[in-house]
Each structure stands twice: as C-alpha cells, then as structure tokens.
C-alpha positions as YAML, in Angstrom:
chain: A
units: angstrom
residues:
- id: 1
  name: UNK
  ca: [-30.15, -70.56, 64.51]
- id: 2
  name: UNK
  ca: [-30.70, -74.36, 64.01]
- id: 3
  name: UNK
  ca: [-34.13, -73.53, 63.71]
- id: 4
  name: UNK
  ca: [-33.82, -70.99, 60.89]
- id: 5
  name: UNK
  ca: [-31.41, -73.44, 58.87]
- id: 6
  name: UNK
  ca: [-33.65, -76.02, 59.47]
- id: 7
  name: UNK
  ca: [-36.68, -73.86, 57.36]
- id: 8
  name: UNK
  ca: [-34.74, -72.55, 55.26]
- id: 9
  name: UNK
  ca: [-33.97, -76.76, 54.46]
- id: 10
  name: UNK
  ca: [-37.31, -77.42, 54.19]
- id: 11
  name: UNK
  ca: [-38.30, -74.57, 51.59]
- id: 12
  name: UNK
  ca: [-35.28, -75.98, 49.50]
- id: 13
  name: UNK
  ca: [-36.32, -78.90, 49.24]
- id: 14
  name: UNK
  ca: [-39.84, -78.06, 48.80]
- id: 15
  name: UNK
  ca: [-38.77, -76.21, 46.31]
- id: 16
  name: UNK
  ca: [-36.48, -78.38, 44.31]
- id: 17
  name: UNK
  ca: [-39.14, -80.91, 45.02]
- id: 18
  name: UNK
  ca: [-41.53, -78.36, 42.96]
- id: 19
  name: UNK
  ca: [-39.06, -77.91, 40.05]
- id: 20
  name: UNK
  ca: [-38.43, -81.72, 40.15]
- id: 21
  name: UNK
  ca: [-41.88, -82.64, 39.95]
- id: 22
  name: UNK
  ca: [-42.50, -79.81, 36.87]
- id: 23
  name: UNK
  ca: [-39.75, -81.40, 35.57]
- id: 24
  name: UNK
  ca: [-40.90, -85.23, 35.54]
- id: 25
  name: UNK
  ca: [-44.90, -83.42, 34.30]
- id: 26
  name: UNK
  ca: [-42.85, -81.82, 31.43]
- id: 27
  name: UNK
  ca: [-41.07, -85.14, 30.11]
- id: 28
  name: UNK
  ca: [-44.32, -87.08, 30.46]
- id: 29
  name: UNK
  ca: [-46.29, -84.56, 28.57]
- id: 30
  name: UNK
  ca: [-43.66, -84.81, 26.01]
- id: 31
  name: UNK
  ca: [-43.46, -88.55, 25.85]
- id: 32
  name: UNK
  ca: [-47.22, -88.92, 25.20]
- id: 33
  name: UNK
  ca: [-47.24, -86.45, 22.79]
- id: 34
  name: UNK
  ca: [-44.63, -88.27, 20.86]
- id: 35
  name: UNK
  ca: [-46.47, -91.85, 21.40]
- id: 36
  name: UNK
  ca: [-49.32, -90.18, 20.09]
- id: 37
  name: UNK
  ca: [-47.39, -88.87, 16.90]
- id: 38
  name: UNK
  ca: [-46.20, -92.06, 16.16]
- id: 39
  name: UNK
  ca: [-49.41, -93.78, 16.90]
- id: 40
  name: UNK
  ca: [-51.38, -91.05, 14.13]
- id: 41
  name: UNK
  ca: [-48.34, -91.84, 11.57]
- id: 42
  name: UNK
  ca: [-49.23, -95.71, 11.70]
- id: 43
  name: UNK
  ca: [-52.33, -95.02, 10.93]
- id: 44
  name: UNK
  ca: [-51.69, -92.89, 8.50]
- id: 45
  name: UNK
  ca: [-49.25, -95.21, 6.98]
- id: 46
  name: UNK
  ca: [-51.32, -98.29, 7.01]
- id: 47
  name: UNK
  ca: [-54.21, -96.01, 5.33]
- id: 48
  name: UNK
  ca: [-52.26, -94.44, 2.63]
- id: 49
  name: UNK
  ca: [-49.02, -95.72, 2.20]
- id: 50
  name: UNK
  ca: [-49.99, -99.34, 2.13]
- id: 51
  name: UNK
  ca: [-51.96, -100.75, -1.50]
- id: 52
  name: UNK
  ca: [-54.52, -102.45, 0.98]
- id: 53
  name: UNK
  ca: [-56.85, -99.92, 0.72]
- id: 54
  name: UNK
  ca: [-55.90, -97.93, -2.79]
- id: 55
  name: UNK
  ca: [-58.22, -99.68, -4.92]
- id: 56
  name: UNK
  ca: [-61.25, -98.58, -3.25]
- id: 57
  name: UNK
  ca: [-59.91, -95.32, -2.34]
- id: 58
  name: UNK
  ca: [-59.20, -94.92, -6.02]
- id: 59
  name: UNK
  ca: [-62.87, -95.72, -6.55]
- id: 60
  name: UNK
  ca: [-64.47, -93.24, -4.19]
- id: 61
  name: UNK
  ca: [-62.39, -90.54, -5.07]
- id: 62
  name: UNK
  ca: [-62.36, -90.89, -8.88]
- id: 63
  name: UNK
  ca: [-66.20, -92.77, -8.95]
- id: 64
  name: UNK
  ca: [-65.53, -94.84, -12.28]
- id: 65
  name: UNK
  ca: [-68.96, -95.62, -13.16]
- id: 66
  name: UNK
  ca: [-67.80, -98.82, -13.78]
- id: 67
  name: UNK
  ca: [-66.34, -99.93, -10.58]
- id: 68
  name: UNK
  ca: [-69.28, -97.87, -8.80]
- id: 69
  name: UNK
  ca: [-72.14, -100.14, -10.64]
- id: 70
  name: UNK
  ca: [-70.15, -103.18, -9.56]
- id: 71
  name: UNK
  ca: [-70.02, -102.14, -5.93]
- id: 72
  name: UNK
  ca: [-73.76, -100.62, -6.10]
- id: 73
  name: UNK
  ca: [-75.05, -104.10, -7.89]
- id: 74
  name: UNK
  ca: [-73.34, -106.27, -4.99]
- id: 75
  name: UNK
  ca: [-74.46, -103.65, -2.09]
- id: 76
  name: UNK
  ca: [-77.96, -104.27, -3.36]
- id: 77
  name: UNK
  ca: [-77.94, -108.06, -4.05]
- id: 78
  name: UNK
  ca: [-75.77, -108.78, -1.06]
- id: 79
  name: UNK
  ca: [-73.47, -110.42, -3.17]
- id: 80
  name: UNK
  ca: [-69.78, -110.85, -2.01]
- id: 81
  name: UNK
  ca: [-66.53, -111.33, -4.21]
- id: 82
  name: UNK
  ca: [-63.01, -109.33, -4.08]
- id: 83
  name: UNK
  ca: [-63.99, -105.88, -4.98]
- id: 84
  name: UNK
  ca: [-66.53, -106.10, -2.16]
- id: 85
  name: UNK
  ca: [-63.77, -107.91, 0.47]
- id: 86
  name: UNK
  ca: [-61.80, -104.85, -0.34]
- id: 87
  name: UNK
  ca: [-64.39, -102.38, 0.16]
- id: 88
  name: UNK
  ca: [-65.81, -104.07, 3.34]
- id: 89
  name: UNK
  ca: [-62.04, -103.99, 4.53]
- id: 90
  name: UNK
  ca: [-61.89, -100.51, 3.75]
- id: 91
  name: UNK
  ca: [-65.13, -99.19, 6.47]
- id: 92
  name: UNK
  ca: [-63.62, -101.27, 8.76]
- id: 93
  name: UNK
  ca: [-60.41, -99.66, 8.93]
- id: 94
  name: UNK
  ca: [-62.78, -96.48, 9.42]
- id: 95
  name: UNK
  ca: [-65.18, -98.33, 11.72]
- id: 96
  name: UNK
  ca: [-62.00, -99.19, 13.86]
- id: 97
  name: UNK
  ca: [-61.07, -95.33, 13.72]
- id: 98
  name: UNK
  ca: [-64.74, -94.16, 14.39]
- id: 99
  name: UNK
  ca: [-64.27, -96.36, 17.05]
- id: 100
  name: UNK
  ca: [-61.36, -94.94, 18.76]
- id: 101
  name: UNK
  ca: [-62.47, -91.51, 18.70]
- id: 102
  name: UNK
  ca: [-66.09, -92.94, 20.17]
- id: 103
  name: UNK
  ca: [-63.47, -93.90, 23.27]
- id: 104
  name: UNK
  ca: [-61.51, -90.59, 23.00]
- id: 105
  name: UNK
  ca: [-58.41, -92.51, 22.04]
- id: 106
  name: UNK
  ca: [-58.23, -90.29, 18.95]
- id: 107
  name: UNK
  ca: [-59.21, -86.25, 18.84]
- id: 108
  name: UNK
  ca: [-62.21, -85.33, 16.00]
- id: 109
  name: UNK
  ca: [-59.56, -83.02, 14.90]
- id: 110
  name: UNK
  ca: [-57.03, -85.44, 14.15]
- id: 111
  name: UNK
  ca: [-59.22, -87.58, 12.72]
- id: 112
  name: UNK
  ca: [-60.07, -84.65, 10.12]
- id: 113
  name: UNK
  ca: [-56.65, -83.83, 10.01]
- id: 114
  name: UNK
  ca: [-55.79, -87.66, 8.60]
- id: 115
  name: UNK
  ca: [-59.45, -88.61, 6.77]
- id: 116
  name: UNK
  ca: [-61.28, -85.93, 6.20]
- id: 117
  name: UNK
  ca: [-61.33, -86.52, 2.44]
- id: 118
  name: UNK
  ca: [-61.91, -89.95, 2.17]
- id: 119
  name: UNK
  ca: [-64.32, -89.86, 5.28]
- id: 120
  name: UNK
  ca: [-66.00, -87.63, 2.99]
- id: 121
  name: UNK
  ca: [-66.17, -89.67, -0.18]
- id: 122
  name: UNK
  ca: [-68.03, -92.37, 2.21]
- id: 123
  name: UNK
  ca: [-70.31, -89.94, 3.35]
- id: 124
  name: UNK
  ca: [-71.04, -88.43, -0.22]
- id: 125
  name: UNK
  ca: [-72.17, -91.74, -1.24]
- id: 126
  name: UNK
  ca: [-75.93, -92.39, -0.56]
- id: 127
  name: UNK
  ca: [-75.72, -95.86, -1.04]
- id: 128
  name: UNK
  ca: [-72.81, -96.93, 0.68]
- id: 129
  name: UNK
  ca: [-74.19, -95.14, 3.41]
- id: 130
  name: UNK
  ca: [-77.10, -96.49, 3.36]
- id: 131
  name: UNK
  ca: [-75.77, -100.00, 3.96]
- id: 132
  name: UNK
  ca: [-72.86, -99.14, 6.81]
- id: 133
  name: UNK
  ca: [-75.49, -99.70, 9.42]
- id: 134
  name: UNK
  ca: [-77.28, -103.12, 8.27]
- id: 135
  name: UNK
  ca: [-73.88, -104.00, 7.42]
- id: 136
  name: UNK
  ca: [-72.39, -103.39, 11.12]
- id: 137
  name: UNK
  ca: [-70.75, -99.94, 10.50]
- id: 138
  name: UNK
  ca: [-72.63, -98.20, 13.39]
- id: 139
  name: UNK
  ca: [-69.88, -96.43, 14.78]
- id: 140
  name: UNK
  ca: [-69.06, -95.32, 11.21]
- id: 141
  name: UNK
  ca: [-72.26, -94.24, 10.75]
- id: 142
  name: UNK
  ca: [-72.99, -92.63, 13.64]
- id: 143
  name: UNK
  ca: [-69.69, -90.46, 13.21]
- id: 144
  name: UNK
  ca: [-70.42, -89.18, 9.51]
- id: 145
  name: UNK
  ca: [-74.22, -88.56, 10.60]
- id: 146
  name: UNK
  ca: [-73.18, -86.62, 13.92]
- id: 147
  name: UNK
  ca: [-72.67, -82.96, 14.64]
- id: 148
  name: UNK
  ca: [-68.81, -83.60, 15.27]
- id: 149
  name: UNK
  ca: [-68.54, -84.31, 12.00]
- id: 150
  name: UNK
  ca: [-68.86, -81.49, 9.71]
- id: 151
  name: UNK
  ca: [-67.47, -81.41, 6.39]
- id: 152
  name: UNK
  ca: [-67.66, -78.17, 6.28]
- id: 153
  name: UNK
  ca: [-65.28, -76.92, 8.54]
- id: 154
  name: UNK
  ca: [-62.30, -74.95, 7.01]
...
C-alpha cells in the first residue's frame, strides 16, 4: 500500500512539476515578448517621433531638388557642414539597425515592419548609395543590396 501511495506521489509531483515548469516557459515567453515590444517602440520613437532625423527624412521622401543638389554636391566633393552631419547621423541610425539584424537581435520582418519606407528612399537613391560603403555603411549596404531585403514584398 505504501508502495502504491508512494507512486502515485511521485507522478504528482512529476506532474505538477510539468505544469509548473509550462508555467515558468509561458511567463518567460511573455516577458521577452514584451521587452522586445518595448525595445521596437524605442526605436521607433527615436526614428520618428524625435526631430533628429526629420529633416533628412523630409528630404528623401519629398526629394526637393534643392536640398538633394546640396547633399549630392557635398557627397561628391566630400565636403562636410550641417545638412551633411544630419544626413551622416541619419545611415547611422540605420547602420546601427542593419547591424542588429546582422546579429539577429532584430527580425527582417520587423525591421520592414518599422523602415521599410525610408529604408527604401536610401536605397532608391543611386548616389547615396553609392557612397554608404566608402563612407563606412557596410552593414547598411549590404542589407539594402541583399536578398532579405526586398522591397517588393507586400
């Protein structure tokens, strides 16, 4: 009889040692999940909420042929003043992110999900393009010329 109890003990707690652990698998699942959420909404935030980058984003997605010959004169004369400090601060941000997803830190589909447009508007533009590699942008570059990154996708 002992004996019987005694299993019957053991397949409790094995069980409720199952349910427990299920459990403890659920809540961390859940906790990284919401980490992550807030983690994307910072980014998010500092990208579009903040006026750090607007003025080139304003640029690339509008292309005021203007602002565009300013940027195109200085990419090509390696000149340097505050339009360019804001445009080199601007790929960074996205080398940064490139970067992250190059270390699976971020998913290629959140990183659509956030940039996709202005990722897009960098892309679009031959010249800017042209310099994010001689310029130090290789994980930027890399990204927009790789398979993962399709602009295409609905």
């Amino acid at each position: 009889m002992l004996e019987i109890i005694a299993k019957i003990a053991t397949i409790i707690a094995t069980l409720v040692g199952a349910i427990g652990v299920g459990f403890a698998v659920n809540s961390y699942r859940q906790s990284v999940r919401l980490k992550r959420a807030e983690w994307l909404q910072k980014l998010y935030q500092q990208f579009y909420e903040l006026d750090r980058y607007r003025t080139v984003r304003e640029i690339l997605d509008y292309r005021p042929e203007r602002e565009l010959a300013e940027i195109y004169a200085h990419l090509s004369d390696q000149s340097k003043d505050d339009m360019m400090d804001q445009l080199w601060d601007y790929l960074n941000f996205f080398e940064f992110v490139a970067g992250l997803v190059e270390l699976k830190q971020i998913r290629m589909a959140d990183l659509k999900l956030l940039f996709e447009y202005p990722l897009e508007r960098i892309a679009d533009d031959e010249q800017i393009m042209a310099s994010l590699s001689q310029e130090g942008y290789e994980h930027l570059h890399v990204l927009l010329q790789g398979p993962s990154f399709s602009r295409h996708l609905p």
